[in-house]
C-alpha positions in Angstrom: 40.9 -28.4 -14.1 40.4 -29.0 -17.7 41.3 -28.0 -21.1 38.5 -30.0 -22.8 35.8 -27.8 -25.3 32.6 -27.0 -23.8 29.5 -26.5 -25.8 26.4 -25.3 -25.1 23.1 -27.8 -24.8 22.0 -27.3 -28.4 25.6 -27.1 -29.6 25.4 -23.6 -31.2 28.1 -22.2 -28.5 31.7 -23.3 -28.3 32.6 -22.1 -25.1 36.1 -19.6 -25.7 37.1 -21.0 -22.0 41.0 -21.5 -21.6 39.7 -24.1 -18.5 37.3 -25.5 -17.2 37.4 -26.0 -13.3 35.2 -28.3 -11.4 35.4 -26.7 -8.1 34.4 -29.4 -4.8 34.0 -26.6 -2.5 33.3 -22.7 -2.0 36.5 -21.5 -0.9 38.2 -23.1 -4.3 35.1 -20.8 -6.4 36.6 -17.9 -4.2 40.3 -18.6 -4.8 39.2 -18.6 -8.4 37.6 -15.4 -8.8 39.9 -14.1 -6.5 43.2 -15.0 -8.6 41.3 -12.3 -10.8 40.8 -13.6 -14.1 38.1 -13.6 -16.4 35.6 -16.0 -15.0 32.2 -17.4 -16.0 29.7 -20.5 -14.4 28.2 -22.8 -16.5 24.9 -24.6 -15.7 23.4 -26.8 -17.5 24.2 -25.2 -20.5 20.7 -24.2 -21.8 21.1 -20.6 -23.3 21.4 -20.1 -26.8 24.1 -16.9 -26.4 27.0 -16.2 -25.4 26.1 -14.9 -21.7 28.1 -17.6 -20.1 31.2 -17.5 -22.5 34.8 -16.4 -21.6 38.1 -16.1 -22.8 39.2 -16.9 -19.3 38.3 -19.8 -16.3 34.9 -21.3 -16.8 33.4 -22.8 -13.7 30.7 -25.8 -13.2 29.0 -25.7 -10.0 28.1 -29.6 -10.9 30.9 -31.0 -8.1 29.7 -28.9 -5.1 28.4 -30.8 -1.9 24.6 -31.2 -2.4 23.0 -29.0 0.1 19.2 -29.5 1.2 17.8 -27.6 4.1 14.1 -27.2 4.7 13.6 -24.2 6.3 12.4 -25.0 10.3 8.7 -23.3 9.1 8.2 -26.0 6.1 8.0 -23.3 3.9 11.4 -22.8 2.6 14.2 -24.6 0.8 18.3 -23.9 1.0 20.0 -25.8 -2.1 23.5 -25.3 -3.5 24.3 -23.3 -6.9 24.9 -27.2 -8.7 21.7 -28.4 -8.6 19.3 -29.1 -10.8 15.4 -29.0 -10.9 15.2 -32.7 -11.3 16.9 -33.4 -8.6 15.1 -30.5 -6.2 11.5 -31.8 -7.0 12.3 -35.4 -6.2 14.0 -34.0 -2.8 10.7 -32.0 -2.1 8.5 -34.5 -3.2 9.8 -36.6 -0.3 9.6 -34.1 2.5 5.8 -33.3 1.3 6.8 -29.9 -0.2 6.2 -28.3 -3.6 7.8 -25.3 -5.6 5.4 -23.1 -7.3 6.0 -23.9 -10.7 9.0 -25.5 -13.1 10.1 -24.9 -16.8 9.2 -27.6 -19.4 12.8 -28.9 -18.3 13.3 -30.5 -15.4 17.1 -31.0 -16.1 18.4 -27.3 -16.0 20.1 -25.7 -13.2 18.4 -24.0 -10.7 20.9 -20.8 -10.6 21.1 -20.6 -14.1 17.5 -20.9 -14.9 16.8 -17.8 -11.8 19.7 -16.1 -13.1 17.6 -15.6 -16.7 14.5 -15.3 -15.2 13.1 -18.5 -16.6 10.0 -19.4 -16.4 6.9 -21.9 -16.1 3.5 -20.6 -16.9 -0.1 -19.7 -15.7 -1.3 -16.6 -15.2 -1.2 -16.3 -11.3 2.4 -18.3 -11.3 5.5 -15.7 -11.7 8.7 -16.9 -12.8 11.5 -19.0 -11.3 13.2 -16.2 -9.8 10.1 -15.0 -7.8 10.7 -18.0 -5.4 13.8 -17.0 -4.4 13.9 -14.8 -0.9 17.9 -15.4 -0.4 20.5 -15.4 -2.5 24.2 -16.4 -1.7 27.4 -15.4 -3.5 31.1 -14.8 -4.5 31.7 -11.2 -5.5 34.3 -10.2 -7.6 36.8 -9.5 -4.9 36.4 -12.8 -3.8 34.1 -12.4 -0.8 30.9 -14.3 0.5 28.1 -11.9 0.6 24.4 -13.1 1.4 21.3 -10.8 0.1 18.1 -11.6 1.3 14.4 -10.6 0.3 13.6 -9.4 3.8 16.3 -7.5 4.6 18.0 -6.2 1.5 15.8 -4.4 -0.3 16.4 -2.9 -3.8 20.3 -4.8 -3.9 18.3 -8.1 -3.7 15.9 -7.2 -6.2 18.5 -6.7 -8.5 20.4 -9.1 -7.8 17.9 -12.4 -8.5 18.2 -12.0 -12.0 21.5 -11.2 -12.2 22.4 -12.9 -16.0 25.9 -14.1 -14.2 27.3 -10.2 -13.8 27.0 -10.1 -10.1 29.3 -13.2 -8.7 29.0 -16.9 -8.4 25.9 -17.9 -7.1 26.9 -20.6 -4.7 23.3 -20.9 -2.9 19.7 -20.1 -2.8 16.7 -20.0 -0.5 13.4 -20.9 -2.3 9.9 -20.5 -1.1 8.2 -23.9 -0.7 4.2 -24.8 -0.6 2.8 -28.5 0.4 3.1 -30.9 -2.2 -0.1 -30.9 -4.5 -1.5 -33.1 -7.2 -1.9 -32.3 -10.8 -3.6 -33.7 -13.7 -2.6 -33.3 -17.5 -4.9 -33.0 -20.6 -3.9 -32.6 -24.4 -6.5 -30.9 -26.7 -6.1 -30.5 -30.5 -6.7 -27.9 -32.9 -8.2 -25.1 -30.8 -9.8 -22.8 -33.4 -8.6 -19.4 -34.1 -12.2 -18.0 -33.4 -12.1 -19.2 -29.8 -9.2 -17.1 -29.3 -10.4 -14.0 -30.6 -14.2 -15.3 -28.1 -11.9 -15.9 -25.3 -8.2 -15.6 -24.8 -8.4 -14.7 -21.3 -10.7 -18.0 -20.5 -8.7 -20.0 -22.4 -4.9 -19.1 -20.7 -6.2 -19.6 -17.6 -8.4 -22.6 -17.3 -5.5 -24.4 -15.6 -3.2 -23.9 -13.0 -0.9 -23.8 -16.2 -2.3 -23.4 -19.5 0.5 -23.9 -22.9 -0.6 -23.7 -26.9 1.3 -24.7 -29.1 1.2 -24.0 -32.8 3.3 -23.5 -36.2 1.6 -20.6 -37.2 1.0 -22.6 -40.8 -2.7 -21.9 -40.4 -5.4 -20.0 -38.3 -5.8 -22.2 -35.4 -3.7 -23.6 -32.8 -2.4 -27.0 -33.1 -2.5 -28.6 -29.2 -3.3 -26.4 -25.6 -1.7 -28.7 -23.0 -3.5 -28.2 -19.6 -2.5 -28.7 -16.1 -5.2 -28.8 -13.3 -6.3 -29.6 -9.9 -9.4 -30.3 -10.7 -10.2 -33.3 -13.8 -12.1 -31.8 -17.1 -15.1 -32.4 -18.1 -15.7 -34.9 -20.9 -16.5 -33.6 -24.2 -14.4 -30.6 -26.5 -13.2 -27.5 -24.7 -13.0 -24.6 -26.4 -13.9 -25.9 -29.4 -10.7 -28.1 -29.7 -10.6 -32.6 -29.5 -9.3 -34.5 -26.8 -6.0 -35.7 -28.3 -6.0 -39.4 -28.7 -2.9 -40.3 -27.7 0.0 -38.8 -26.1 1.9 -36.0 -27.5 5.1 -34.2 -27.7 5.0 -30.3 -28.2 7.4 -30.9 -31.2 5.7 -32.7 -33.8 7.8 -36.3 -34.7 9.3 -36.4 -31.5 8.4 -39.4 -29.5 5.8 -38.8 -27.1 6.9 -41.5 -24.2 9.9 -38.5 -23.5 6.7 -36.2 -22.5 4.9 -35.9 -19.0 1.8 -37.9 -18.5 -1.4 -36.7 -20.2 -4.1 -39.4 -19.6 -5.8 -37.0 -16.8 -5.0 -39.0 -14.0 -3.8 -37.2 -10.6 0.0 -36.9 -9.8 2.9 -35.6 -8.0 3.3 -32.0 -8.8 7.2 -32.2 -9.7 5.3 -35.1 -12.8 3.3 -32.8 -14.5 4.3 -29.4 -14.1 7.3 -29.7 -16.7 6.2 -31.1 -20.3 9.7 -33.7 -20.3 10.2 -36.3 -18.3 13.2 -36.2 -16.3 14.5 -39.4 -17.3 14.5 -39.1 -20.6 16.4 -36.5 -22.7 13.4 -33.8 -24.2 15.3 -34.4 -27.6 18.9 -34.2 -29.3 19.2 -30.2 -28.7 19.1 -29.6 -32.7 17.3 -26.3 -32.2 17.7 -22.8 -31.4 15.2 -20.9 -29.5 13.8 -17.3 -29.0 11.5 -16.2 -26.9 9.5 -12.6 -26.5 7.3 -11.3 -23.4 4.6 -9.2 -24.4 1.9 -6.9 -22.0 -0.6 -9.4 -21.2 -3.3 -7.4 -22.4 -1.8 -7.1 -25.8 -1.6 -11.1 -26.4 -4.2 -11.5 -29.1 -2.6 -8.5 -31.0 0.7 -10.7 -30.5 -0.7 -13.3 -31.9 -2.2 -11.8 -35.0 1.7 -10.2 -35.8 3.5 -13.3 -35.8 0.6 -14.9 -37.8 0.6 -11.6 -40.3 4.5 -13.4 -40.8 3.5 -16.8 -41.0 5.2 -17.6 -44.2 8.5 -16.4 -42.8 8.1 -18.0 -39.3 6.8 -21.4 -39.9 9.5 -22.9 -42.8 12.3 -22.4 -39.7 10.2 -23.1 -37.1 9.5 -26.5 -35.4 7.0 -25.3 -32.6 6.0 -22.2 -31.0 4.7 -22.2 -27.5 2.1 -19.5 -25.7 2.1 -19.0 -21.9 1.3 -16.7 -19.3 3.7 -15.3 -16.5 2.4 -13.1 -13.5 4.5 -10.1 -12.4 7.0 -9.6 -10.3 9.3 -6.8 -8.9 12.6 -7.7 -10.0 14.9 -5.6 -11.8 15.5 -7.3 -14.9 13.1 -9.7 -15.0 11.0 -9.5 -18.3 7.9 -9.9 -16.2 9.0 -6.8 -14.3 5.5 -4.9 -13.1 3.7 -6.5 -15.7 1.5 -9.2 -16.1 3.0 -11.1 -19.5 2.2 -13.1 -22.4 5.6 -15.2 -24.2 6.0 -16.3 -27.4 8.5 -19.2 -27.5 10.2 -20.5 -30.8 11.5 -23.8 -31.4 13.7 -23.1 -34.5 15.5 -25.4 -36.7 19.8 -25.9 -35.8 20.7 -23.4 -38.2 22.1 -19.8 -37.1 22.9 -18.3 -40.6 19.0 -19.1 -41.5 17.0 -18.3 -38.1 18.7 -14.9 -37.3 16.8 -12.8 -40.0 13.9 -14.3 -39.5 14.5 -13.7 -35.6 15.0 -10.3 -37.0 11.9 -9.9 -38.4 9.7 -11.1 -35.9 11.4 -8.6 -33.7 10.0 -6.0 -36.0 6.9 -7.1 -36.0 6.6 -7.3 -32.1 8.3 -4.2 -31.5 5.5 -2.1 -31.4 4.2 -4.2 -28.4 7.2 -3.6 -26.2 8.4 -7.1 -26.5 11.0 -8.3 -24.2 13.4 -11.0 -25.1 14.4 -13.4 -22.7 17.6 -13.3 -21.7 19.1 -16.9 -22.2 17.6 -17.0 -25.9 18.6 -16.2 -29.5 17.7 -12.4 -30.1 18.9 -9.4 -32.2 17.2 -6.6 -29.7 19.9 -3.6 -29.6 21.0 -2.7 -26.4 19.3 0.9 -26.7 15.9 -0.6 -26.7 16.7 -3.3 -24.3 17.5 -0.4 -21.9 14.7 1.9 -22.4 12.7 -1.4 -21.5 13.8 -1.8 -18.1 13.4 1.4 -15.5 15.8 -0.2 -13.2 18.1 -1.1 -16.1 21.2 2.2 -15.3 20.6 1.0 -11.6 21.3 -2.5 -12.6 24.8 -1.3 -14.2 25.5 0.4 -10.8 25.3 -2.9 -9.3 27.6 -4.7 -11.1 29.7 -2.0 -10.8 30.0 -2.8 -7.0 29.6 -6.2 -6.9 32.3 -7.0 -9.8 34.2 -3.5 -10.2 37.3 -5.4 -11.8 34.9 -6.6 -14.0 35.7 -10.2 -13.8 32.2 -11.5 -14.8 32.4 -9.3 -18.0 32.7 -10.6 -21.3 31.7 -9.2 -25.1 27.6 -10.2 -24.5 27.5 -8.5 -21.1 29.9 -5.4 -22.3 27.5 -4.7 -25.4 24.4 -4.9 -22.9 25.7 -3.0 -20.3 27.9 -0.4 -21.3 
């Protein structure tokens, strides 16, 4: 136990925690939430809110035994609530197995990142959370329940994503595929007439496709591509074969990116854009992101270019992606095939927020989702009519925390 300050990853949250406990074993988690205190987890502390904060005990499932079971079919994965992706690749890698997809960071949490329904891309890939058929956890009377996809129904569907108001989530069961080779390519300057040809083509000419742009002029600065098959020489889509490595922010040093010469690779080495053993950069940012009805992407992109001039001077990058659907309650990719808008902004809260603001109006009329571990101003009432599962969501938490131990200001203002 410690009385040591706890930020956030980008330093934005100062944790209101009275402790923080390093728990080395379930039954300590249970006695904790038990004792019946406020209590929150903390992964890896890459969420830009206050959904993790507390006035009371704040837990890091860093310290628990590492557990790695592959399933006896080779198609499945049990891992404890600590670890991270990094570490989970590498661990598949070795046993010839593969997860579906990852985030551009390798070094988040796996519970945390399922928890928000964070995401990869590509347009057949869902999110994180889609890989997940069982879920183990600490309720908020103290007791070890298990929900699985298979058996469970509608309480495991809203459970996945459970933004940390259901329990402590002190294991998961992933679904696993044979390891696979990618390759990586970097293209510049794809032109804004290519995406108004062929949008569709373009986000999914890859097993995951990213753009990235500042929205300071028409086209799209870089598309990063990752692909089982090697391109063909030459432009695509209109857009250069970069000619030299990049980073998705522009400045940052390009050796902390994944490799882009086209060459074939472990999976786990080119699915995220950051190299696990390099830090992706100092955390001076904020970030936003907004999921959008696939069909509507183009008219996404022409509303946040209509705003360019408020967007770009607070913006360091913005990244477009594709996420399939999925059933879950609360993910943002619920029943829909999606398109996200992710903002890089600059380190400063008083400046971004209107501007967040703003683009929130200008997306609204799409019925943009925010996700749920970012910076966003979206009230309640609309995050609600957004969800048709949302009022059974509430009943959940109800009876998995009915003391409301996993409550704290963020979750009462979206749930109540």
């Amino acid at each position: 136990m410690s009385d040591e300050k706890v930020t956030n990853w980008a330093g934005n949250i100062v944790f209101g925690a009275h402790r923080l406990h390093r728990p080395t074993s379930v039954e300590q988690i249970q006695e904790l939430v038990a004792a019946g205190r406020p209590v929150k987890v903390l992964g890896s502390g890459h969420s830009f809110n206050r959904m993790a904060d507390t006035t009371g005990d704040l837990i890091s499932l860093a310290d628990l035994p590492r557990i790695f079971e592959v399933g006896p079919y080779h198609n499945s994965v049990r891992i404890d609530g600590g670890m991270r992706y990094g570490e989970l690749a590498s661990r598949l890698d070795a046993e010839g197995l593969a997860l579906h997809n990852m985030a551009s960071l390798p070094h988040i949490s796996v519970a945390g990142a399922i928890a928000t329904a964070t995401h990869g891309s590509g347009e057949h890939n869902g999110n994180l959370a889609t890989a997940v058929s069982a879920i183990e956890l600490i309720r908020g009377d103290g007791k070890l329940v298990t929900l699985r996809r298979d058996l469970d129904g509608d309480a495991f569907l809203g459970a996945v994503v459970g933004l940390g108001a259901l329990g402590v989530v002190v294991s998961l069961t992933l679904d696993v595929a044979p390891a696979f080779e990618l390759r990586q390519y970097v293209y510049d300057d794809l032109p804004r007439a290519e995406l108004e040809r062929d949008l569709p083509g373009i986000l999914g000419d890859g097993y995951s496709v990213s753009l990235f742009t500042n929205w300071t002029g028409p086209d799209v600065n870089m598309a990063w591509l990752k692909r089982r098959d090697p391109m063909p020489a030459g432009d695509w889509h209109g857009a250069r074969r970069a000619d030299a490595a990049r980073h998705p922010v522009p400045g940052m040093p390009a050796q902390n990116s994944t490799d882009q010469s086209g060459d074939p690779g472990p999976w786990h080495t080119r699915l995220p854009h950051f190299r696990m053993e390099f830090t992706p950069s100092s955390g001076e940012e904020l970030q936003s992101e907004y999921h959008v009805p696939r069909a509507h992407a183009l008219e996404a992109i022409d509303a946040v270019a209509a705003i360019g001039d408020v967007v770009s001077p607070v913006l360091q990058i913005c990244e477009l992606r594709t996420i399939g659907a999925d059933d879950l309650w609360l993910s943002p990719n619920y029943q829909r095939e999606t398109f996200a808008l992710h903002f890089t902004w600059i380190a400063d809260t008083d400046i971004v927020l209107p501007v967040v603001a703003r683009l929130e109006q200008a997306l609204a009329p799409l019925d943009a989702r925010p996700h749920w571990g970012k910076v966003f101003t979206t009230s309640p009432e609309t995050i609600h009519a957004q969800y048709d599962r949302f009022t059974d969501f509430v009943s959940l938490t109800r009876e998995f925390d009915p003391n409301r131990i996993f409550r704290n200001p963020w979750l009462d203002a979206l749930l109540d």
